[in-house]
N, C-alpha and C positions, 0 to 999 in steps of 0.2 A: 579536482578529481585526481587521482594517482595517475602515475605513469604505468604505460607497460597492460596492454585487453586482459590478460592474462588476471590480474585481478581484481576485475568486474566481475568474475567467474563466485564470488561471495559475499557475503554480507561486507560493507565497510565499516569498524566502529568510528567515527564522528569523536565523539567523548564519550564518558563513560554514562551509560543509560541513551545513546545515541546512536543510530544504525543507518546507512544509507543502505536498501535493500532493492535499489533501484537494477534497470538493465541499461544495455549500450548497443544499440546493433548499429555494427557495424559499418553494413551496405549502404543506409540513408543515413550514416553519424547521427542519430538520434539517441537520445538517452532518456529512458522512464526514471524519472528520480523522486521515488517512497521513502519515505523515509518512518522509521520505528522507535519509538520512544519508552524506553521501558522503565520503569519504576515498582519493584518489587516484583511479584508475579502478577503484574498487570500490565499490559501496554497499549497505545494509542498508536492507529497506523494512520499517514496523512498522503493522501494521493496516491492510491494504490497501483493506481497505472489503467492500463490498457488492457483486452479482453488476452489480444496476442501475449501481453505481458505477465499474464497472472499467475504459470507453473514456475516461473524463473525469481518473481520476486516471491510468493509463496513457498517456495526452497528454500531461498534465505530467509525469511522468517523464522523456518524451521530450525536454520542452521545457528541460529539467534540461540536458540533455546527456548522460544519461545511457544506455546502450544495456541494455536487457531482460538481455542474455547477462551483462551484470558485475553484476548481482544479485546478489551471496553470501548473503545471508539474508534471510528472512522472521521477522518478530518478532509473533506473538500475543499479547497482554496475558488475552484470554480468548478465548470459544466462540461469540460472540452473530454472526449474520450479518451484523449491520452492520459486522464485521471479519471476519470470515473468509469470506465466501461468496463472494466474487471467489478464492478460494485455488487454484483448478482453474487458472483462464482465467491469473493472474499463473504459473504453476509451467510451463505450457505455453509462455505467452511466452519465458521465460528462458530454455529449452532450456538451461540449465547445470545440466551432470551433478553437479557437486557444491553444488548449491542447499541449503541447511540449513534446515529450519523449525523456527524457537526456540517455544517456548512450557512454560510450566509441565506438568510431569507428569501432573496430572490433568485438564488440556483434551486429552489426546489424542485419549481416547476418544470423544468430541463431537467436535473438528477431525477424526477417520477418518470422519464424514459430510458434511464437504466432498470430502474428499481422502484417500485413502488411503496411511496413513505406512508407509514401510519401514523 
């Protein structure tokens, strides 16, 4: 991660077609770390974070360039809130009717208490 809180304040490029859109609070040194993958005008968000986290990295997405609506997938690594509990508030954002939520087969059961999968 960079030196210097001041800029965690924006999107990080990674490489190119790579974004850390993650946050950092400070009080608990915790860090939401999403990250944004973009390839054309589509991109894949992978751990979107927390519910407390979701105006901060949804900012940076913004600040990506990238519009809510060209979200093709959501990518969970596992179940724990610090990744999934924003899953509601991002899936409403995107309003894209073919939005995919990846994740391993047995976090579904836990990810249907953020969000209920079809």
């Amino acid at each position: 991660m960079p030196n210097g809180l001041k800029e965690y304040g924006r999107p990080i490029k990674i490489t190119e077609g790579i974004y850390w859109v993650g946050f950092y609070e400070e009080v608990t040194n915790l860090h939401c770390n999403p990250y944004l993958i973009v390839e054309g005008d589509k991109a894949v968000l992978i751990d979107a974070g927390s519910r407390p986290d979701f105006a901060t990295v949804m900012m940076k997405i913004l600040q990506t360039g990238i519009d809510p609506d060209d979200i093709a997938a959501l990518i969970y690594q596992h179940f724990d809130p610090d990744l999934c509990g924003s899953m509601p508030n991002v899936v409403d954002m995107c309003e894209n009717k073919d939005l995919r939520i990846l994740s391993d087969a047995s976090n579904n059961i836990f990810i249907n208490y953020y969000f209920f999968l079809v």
